[in-house]
N, C-alpha and C positions, 0 to 999 in steps of 0.2 A: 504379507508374505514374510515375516519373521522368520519363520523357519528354516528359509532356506539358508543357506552357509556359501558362503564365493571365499574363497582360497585362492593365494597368488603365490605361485610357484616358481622361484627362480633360482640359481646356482650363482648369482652374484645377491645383490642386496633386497633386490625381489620390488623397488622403488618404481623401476619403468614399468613392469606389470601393473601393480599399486596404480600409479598414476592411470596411465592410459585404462585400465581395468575401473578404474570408478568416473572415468568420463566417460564412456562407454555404457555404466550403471545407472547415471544421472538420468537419462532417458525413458527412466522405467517408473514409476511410481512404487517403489519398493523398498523395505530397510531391513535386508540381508543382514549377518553376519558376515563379519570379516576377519580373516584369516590370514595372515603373512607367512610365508617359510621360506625364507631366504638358505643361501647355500647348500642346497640340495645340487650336490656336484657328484654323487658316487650312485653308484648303483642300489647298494645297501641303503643311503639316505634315503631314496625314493622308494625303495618296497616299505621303508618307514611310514612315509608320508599320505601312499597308497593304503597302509592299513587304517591309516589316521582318517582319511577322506573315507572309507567305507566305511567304518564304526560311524560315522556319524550320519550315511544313508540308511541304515540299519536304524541306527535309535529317530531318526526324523519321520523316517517315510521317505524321505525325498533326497532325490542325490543333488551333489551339490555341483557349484560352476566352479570351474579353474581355469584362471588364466594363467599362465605360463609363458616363460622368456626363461626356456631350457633351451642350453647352444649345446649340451653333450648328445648325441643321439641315442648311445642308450639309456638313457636318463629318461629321456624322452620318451623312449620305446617303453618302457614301463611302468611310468604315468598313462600314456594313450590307452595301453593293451589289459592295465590289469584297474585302472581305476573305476568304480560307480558314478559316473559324472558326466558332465560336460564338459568336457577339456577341448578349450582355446588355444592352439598353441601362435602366440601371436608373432614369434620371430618365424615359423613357416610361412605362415601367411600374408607375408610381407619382405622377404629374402630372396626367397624363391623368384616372383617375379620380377625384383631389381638384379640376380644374378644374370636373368636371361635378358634383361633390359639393358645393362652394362656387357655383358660379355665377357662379367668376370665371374669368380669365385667370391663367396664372401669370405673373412680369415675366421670367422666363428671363434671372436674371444670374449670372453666370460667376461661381463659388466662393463660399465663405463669408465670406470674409476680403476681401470688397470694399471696404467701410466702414469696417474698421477701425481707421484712427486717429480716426474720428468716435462708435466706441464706449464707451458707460462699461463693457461686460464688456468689452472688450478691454483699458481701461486698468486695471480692477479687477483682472485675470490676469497683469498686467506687474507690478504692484503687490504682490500676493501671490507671484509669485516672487522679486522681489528679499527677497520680507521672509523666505521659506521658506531664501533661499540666506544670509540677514544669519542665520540661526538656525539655524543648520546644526549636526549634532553639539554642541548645544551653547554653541555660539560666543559668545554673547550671550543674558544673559537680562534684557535692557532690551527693552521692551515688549510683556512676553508677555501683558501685560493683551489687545493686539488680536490676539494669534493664534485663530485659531477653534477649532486644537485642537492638542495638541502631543502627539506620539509619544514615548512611553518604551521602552527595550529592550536588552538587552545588543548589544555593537558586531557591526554586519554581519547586521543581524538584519531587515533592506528599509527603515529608517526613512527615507533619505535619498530612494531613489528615487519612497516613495510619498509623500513631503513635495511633491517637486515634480512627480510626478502630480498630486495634487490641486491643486497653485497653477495647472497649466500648463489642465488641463481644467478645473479649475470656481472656479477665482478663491479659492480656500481659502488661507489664510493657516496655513498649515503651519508648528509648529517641532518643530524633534526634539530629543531629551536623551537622551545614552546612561547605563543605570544601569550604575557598573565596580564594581569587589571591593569599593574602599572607604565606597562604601554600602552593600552586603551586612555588610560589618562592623560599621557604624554601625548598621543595622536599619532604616533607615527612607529614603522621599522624600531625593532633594536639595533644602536646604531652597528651590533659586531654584524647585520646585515647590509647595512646599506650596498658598501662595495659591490655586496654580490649580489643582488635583486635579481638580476638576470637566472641566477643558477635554483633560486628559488619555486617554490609548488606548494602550493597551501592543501590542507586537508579541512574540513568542518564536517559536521558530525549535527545530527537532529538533536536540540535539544533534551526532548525526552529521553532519550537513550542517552547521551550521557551524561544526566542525571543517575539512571538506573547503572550505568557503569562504575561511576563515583561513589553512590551509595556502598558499591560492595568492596568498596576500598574504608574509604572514608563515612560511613555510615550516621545520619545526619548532623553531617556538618554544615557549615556554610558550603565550601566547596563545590557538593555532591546538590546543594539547594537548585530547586527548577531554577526559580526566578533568577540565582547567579548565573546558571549554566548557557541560558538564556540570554542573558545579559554579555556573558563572555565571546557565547557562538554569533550574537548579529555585528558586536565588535572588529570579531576575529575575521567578518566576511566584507566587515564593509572599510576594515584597514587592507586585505587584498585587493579590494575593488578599486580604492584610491592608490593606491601603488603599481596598479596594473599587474598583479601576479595571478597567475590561472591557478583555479581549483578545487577540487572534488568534492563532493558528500560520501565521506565513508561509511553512512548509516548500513547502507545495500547492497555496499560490495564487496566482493571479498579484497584477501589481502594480490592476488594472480590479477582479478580485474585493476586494482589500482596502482600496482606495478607498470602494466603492460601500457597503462593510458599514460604514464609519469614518463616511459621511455620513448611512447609516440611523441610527448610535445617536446621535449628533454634534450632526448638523446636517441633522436631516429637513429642513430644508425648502427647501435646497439642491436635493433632488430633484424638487422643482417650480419652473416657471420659465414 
């Protein structure tokens, strides 16, 4: 089903449609077109956008899906009434029956990120990124006392991106440390870890893959070689093991699945808020 086209329509950054609109998709055996149009706030944007989504029921054959998280209501009203489509509107159908469940009104403001510089999680997540990117591979191991938790793992193995996964979504103070040969040599922790074992989470990674990772860096090097990669990954699992540090295979997961496991063992309580 290539043909089809799903379009996310919103008047803030169009990210919670996005989001929510491709879990929602996973469920289907399908690889759609994807479509973003963020800030469609005016009337005019949307008879824009309306012509855009029928031009291409026209040339497809097939009209397309829209999810949408439009809070203007006529905005709204002319996505619904004049589009070729399936139109989702997902802040309806999900407002509606928390207004009559609360007993309130919703305030119907446009995006998340309105408030922003007036947030403490906003500045707390600005704050953990700089501190995630100041601690990056290593880089520094002055103030790991405040990191919440710091990644160990042989090089290429997700530390980096889910470091700043967790700074960018949930204010985590991420640092990461790669373990190379010459602490398999030594037998033990770097010692700028010791201290902190406790705040520690190891990642490993199937050797094959990253091999095929490291090739597209470093293309036959030693490095990128099975047999080193090999050599470094049963290292790198069985220096966790004698350390007592938990930790994951990131061959399979994504970067969302090994965030959410690192904040269950971590830092439960991050998952309440």
């Amino acid at each position: 089903m290539t043909d089809r086209t799903v379009y996310f329509l919103s008047d803030g950054t169009g990210i919670t449609a996005e989001t929510f609109g491709n879990s929602i998709l996973a469920q289907f055996a399908i690889k759609p077109r994807h479509v973003r149009r963020p800030f469609i706030d005016t009337v005019d944007k949307a008879h824009e956008v309306v012509r855009e989504i029928n031009g291409v029921a026209e040339a497809t054959g097939q009209r397309a899906v829209v999810f949408a998280t439009l809070v203007n209501k006529e905005v709204l009203a002319v996505v619904r009434e004049h589009c070729q489509a399936q139109v989702l509107d997902m802040f309806g159908m999900f407002i509606v029956p928390l207004e009559e469940e609360f007993q309130l009104k919703s305030n119907h403001r446009v995006g998340r990120f309105g408030d922003a510089a007036k947030s403490q999680e906003y500045h707390e997540r600005i704050e953990a990124i700089n501190f995630s990117l100041a601690h990056d591979d290593g880089q520094s191991a002055k103030n790991l006392a405040s990191a919440d938790v710091i990644l160990v793992g042989v090089s290429r193995s997700g530390k980096t991106p889910t470091s700043l996964y967790l700074a960018m979504q949930h204010g985590i103070k991420a640092a990461n440390y790669p373990l190379i040969p010459e602490d398999f040599e030594r037998g033990r922790l770097p010692d700028a870890l010791k201290v902190y074992k406790a705040k520690c989470f190891g990642l490993t990674i199937d050797p094959d893959r990253l091999s095929q990772i490291r090739n597209e860096r470093r293309p036959g090097s030693k490095y990128a070689d099975f047999g080193n990669c090999r050599y470094e990954v049963a290292e790198a699992e069985s220096m966790m093991k004698r350390e007592g540090i938990a930790w994951l295979s990131s061959t399979h997961k994504s970067i969302e699945e090994i965030a959410t496991t690192i904040l269950r063992d971590i830092r439960p309580d991050r998952l309440i808020y």
